[in-house]
N, C-alpha and C positions, 0 to 999 in steps of 0.2 A: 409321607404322612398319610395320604390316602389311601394309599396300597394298603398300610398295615390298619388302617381303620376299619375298610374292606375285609380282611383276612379275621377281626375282630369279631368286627360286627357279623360276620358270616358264619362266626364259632359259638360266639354264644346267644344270638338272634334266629341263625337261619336254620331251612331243615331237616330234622334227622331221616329223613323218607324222601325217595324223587315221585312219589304219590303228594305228599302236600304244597301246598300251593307258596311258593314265594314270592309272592306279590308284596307282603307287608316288611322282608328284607328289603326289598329292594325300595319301597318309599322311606325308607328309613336310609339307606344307601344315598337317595336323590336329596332327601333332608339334609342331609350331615353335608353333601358336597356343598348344595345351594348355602351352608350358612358358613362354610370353610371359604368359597369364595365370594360370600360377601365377606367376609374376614380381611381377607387379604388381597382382594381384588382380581382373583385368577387359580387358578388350581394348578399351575406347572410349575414345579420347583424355579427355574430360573427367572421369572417375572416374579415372583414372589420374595425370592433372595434380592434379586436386583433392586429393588424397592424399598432394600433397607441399608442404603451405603454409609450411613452412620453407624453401624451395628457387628461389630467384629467377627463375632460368629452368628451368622445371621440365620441359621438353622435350625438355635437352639430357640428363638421366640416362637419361631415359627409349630415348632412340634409341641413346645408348653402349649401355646393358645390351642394348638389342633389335639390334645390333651383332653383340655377344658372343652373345648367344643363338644370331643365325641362323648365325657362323662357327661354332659348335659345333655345331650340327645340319648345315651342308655338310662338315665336318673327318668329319663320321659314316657 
């Protein structure tokens, strides 16, 4: 979920020159982590999945909410 947020955020945020300054991807980068792992308590796939042993496919909450997270951090 990271990775592709990452890949995201770095397509349509980051930028088009290695003359401009990416400082503001990348606090947007730190943003999104910091509230992914307040989310779910950790940012590595298997503490995260581990963490929901009531949940059959415990994958798919996790990529909805990381979803919702990263439109709320581009809506920003």
């Amino acid at each position: 979920m990271l990775a592709g947020a990452t890949l995201l955020l770095g397509a349509t945020r980051g930028r088009v020159d290695p003359t401009e300054d990416d400082k503001p991807l990348y606090e947007w980068l730190c943003g999104f982590r910091e509230r992914f792992a307040a989310e779910f308590g950790d940012t590595r796939c298997d503490p995260v999945r581990l963490s929901m042993p009531e949940v059959d496919k415990r994958c798919a909450p996790v990529v909805e909410r990381g979803v919702r997270l990263l439109m709320e951090v581009l809506e920003e």
